[in-house]
N, C-alpha and C positions, 0 to 999 in steps of 0.2 A: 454655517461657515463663519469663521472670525472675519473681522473689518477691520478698517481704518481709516482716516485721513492719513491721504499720501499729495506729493508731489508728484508728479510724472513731465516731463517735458522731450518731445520728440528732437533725436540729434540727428537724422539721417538727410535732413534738408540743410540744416545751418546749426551750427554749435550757439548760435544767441537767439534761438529761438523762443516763444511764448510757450509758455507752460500752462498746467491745469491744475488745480486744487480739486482734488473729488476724493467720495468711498473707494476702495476699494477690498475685493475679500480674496480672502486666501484659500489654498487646497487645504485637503486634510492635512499634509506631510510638510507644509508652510514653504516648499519648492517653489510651487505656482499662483501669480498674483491674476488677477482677473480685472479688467474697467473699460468701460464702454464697450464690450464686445469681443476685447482681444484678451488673450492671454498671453505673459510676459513671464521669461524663468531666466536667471543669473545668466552675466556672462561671463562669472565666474573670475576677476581681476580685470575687467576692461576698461579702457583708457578713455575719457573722457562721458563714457557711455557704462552703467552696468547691469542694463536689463534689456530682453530684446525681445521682439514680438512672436509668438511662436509660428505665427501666419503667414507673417510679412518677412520675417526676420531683421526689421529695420530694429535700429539702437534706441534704448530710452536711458534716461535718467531717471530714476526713483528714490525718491525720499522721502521720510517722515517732514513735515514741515517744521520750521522751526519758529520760537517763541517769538525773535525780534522779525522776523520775516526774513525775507533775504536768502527765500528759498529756492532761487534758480541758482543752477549749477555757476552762469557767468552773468553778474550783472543785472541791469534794465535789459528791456519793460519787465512790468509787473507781470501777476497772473492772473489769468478767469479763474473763479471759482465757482465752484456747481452749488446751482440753488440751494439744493439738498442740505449742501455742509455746511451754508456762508454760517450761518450763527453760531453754528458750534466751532469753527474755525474762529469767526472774529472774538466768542466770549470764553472758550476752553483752552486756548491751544494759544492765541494772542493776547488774550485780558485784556479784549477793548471792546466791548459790547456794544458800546455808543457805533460803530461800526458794520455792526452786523447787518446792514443792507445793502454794504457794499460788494459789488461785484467782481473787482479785482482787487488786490492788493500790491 
């Protein structure tokens, strides 16, 4: 299965909630994203939310992270980042290596 680092940040608690930096992989047919456990498919134009859990049906935001950071949908705090990703996050995706052990951003 293909991968990525994404963003994900759960909206169904608070719209300014803490987010997660992790892998995650895609279906064959790139419809269906998969991390930690859940699987997550478009909610096809939704409004402040556009990915939902297929289990829970609660709302996410999903994103490719971006270069300067600043990848929650609104604002502070920062985000966890999964062990896994931190380096390739802080030195491929951020171009800040000297940070790579850090755990949120």
């Amino acid at each position: 299965m293909r991968s990525r680092i994404m963003y994900l940040e759960n909206k169904a608690g608070s719209l300014n909630a803490m987010g997660r930096i992790g892998r995650v992989t895609f279906s064959k047919t790139g419809k269906t994203i998969y991390y930690g456990g859940k699987s997550f498919q478009s909610l096809r134009g939704g409004y402040k939310a556009n990915f939902y859990d297929l289990e829970s049906g609660e709302q996410y935001w999903i994103s490719g992270p971006k270069k300067a950071g600043g990848d929650r949908l609104y604002g502070t705090p920062g985000s966890e980042i999964d062990e896994d990703v931190r380096e390739e996050y802080w030195t491929t995706i951020r171009n800040e290596p000297k940070r790579s052990r850090e755990a949120t951003s």
